[in-house]
N, C-alpha and C positions, 0 to 999 in steps of 0.2 A: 800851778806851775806847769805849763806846756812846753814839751817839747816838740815839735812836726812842724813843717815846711807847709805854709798854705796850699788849701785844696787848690787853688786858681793858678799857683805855677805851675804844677804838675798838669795842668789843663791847658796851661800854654805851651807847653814843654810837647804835648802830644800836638795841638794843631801849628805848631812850628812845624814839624816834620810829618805828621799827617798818613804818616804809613806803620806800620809793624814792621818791628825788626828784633833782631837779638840782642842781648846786652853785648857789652865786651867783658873781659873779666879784671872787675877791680886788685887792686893791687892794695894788698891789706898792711895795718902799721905793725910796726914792729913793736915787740912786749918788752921788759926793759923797767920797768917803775919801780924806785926802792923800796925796801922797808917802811922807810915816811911817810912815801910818797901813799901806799897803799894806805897805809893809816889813816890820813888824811882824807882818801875816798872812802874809807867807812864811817870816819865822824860825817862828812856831807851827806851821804847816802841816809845813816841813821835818823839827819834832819831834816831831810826829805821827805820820810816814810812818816815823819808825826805829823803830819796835815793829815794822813789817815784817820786819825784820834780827836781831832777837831772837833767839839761840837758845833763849833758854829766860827766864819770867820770872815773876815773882807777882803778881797784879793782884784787891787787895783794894777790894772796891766798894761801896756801899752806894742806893739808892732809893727813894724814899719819895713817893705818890702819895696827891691826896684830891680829889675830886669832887665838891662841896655844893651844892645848890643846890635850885629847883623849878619845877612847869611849872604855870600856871594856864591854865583855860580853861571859859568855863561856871557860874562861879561855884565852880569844884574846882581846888585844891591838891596837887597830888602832890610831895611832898620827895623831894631828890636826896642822896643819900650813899653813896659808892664810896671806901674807903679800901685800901691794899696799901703794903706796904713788903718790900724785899727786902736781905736780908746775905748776901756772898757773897763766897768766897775760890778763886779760881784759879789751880792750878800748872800751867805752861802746859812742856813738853820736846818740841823740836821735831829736825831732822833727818830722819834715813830712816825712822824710825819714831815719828811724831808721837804723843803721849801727854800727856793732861791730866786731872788730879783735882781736883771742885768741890764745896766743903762752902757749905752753904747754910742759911739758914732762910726762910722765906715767912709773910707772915700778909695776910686777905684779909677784910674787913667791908663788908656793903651794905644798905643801909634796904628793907623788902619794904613792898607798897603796905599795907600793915595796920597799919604803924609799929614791927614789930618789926626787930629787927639781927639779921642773923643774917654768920658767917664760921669761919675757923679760920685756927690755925697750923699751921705742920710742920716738922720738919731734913729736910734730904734731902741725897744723894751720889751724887753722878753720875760716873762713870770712865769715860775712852775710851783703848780699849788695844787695839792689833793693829787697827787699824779698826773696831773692836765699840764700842759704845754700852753703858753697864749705866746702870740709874738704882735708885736707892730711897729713902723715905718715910716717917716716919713722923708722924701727926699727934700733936700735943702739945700742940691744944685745940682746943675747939668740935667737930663732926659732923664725919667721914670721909667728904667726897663722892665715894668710890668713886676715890681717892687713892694711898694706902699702897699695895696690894699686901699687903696684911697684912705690911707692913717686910721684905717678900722684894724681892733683887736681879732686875730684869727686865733683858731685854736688848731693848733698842728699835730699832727699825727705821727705820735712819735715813732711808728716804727715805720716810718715812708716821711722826716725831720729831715734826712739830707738834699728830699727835694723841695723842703723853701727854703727861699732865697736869702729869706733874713737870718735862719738858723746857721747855714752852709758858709756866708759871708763874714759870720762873725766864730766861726771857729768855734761850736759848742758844743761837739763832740764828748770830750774828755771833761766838761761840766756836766751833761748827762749821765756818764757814768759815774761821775762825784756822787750824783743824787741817784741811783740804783735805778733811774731810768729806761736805760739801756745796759746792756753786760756789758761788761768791762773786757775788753781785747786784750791779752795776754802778752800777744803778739806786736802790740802799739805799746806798750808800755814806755813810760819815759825811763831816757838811757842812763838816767841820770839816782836811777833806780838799781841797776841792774850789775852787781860789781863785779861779776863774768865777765861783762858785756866792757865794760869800761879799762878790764885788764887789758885785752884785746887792741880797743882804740884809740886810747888815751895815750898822747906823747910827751907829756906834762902835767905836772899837779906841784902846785903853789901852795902859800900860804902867807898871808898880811893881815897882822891887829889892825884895825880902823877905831877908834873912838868918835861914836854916834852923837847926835844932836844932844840927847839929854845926857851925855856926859858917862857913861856905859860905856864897855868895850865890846867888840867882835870880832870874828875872824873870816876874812875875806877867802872862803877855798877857792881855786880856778884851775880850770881845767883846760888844757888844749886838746880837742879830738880832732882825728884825723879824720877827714870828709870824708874821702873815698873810703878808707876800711868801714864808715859808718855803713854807709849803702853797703857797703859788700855782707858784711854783718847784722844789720836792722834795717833792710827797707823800709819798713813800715814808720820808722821815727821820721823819715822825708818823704814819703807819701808813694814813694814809691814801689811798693810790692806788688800792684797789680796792675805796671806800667814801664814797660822793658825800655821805653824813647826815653824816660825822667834819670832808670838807670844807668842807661848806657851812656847821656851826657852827664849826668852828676860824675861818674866815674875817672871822668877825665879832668875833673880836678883834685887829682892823685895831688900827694903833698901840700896842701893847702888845708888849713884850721880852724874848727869851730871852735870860739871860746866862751865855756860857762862861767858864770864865777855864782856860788852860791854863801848869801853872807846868815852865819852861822852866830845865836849869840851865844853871851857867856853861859848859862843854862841847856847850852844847844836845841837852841828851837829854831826853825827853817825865821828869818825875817824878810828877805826878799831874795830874786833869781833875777840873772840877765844871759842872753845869748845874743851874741857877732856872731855874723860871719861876713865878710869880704873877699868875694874871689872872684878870676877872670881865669878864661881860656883865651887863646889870641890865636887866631889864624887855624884852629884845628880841623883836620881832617875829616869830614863828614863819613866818608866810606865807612870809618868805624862805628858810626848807626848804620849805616844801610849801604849795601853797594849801588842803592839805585841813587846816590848821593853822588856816586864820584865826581873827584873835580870841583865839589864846593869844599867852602870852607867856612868854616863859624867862629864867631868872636863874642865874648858876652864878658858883662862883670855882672856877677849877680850881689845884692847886699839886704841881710836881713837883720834887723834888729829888734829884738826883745825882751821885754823890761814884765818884772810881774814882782808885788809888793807885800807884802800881810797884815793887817791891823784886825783888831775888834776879834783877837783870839779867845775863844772859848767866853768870849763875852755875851750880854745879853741882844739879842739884833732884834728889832721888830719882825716879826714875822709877816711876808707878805700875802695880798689879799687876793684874791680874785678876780680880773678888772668887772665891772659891773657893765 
């Protein structure tokens, strides 16, 4: 269950504007949540924190991101188009000897200043066995940006993993720390974790019985957080703590809401997570990145969507192998 904003927007985020600047200062949400309401973020919280306890589990996920927009200044137009969506399936076997297999696809499209598109797709399979790290690739359209591997099994280095391209792409950060691969960032944790964190930025908290496929009930929690207090309060959950240009534009979509909904069953055990967001700025002021900006102005709708599932809880998974 992730929460964070792709590494690649915040990478677009910085060569959109291309210089260093100062944030502005977000404007945080206002506190306010009843009685209920709190109660409510501690039953979700509570079924959240038991995929800790997990022995073993499947967590089928899906992501899907797009960036439109443009920057005027001068009488010039530059269009914004950043699209990426990701499919992904994770067996997760934990114990003394942590082991997990991830089948995946990726595809990645973005507007070059000439008006052409250019992107690609790929499958890819990543295995972590014995401590080792393997990954492989292959593209399955558009140009090979030095990608593949020519579809041979690498074995990657976990602690220099954010620089392949297949690990970075597919967001396996917070699956490495699943598997005690890497330490666990304190500081990235998901917000949805965090019920300090969520007094603060939450402007909403619901609650809906849904009755599941096999006839079962559950309770749908959903959350509205407020964007900007997020960034002003956890950079790190949108990637940007070590990127003032990602700041200072997320900022400015003050009043605008991310919604989680996490579906809780009747035994309360986390069953699946989803995160929206939908938002646009229109016409904004550039100066407020940078004053070497003045006189432009930027327009964007940005739209992320994430879906992530649980099955084969504490059940028996085959344990993966090593590729040969």
């Amino acid at each position: 269950m992730n929460f964070r904003f792709p590494t690649k927007l915040v990478l677009l985020i910085t060569l959109l504007v291309a210089i260093t600047i100062q944030p502005s200062v977000p404007v945080k949400a206002q506190g306010g949540l009843s009685e209920e309401q709190l109660a409510l973020l501690d039953r979700m919280i509570a079924a959240v924190k038991k995929v800790d306890d997990f022995t073993s589990y499947t967590d089928t996920e899906s992501q899907e991101l797009s960036l439109n927009g443009s920057i005027a200044i001068a009488g010039f137009t530059q269009e914004i188009l950043q699209t990426q969506s990701i499919e992904k399936t994770t067996a997760y076997n934990f114990g003394d000897n942590p082991n997990a297999l991830v089948i995946a696809t990726y595809s990645e499209s973005s507007k070059q200043q000439d008006g052409s598109t250019i992107g690609y797709a790929l499958d890819a399979e990543v295995r972590y066995v014995d401590g080792i790290l393997y990954a492989k690739a292959e593209v399955t359209d558009g140009e090979d940006p030095g990608i593949s591997q020519n579809g041979e099994w690498v074995e990657v280095d976990i602690p220099t993993y954010a620089e392949n391209l297949i690990i970075s792409n597919l967001g396996l950060e917070q699956t490495l720390e699943r598997l005690g691969a890497i330490e666990r960032d304190e500081t990235d944790d998901n917000p949805l974790r965090d019920i300090e964190l969520l007094k603060k930025v939450a402007t909403d908290v619901t609650a809906e019985e849904v009755t599941l496929e096999d006839g079962s009930t559950a309770t749908a929690i959903t959350v509205s957080i407020d964007f900007a207090a997020l960034v002003a309060e956890r950079p790190a959950a949108l990637g940007a703590e070590d990127n003032p240009t990602s700041a200072a534009l997320f900022s400015a979509f003050e009043g605008q809401s991310i919604v989680a909904t996490v579906l809780v069953s009747s035994d309360e055990m986390p069953i699946s997570y989803a995160l929206n967001f939908e938002g646009s700025i229109v016409d904004l002021d550039a100066s407020i990145l940078s004053e070497q900006l003045a006189g432009a102005t930027i327009s964007l709708n940005l739209m992320l969507n994430q879906s992530s599932e649980l099955s084969q809880i504490n059940e028996a998974i085959e344990p993966v192998a090593a590729p040969e």
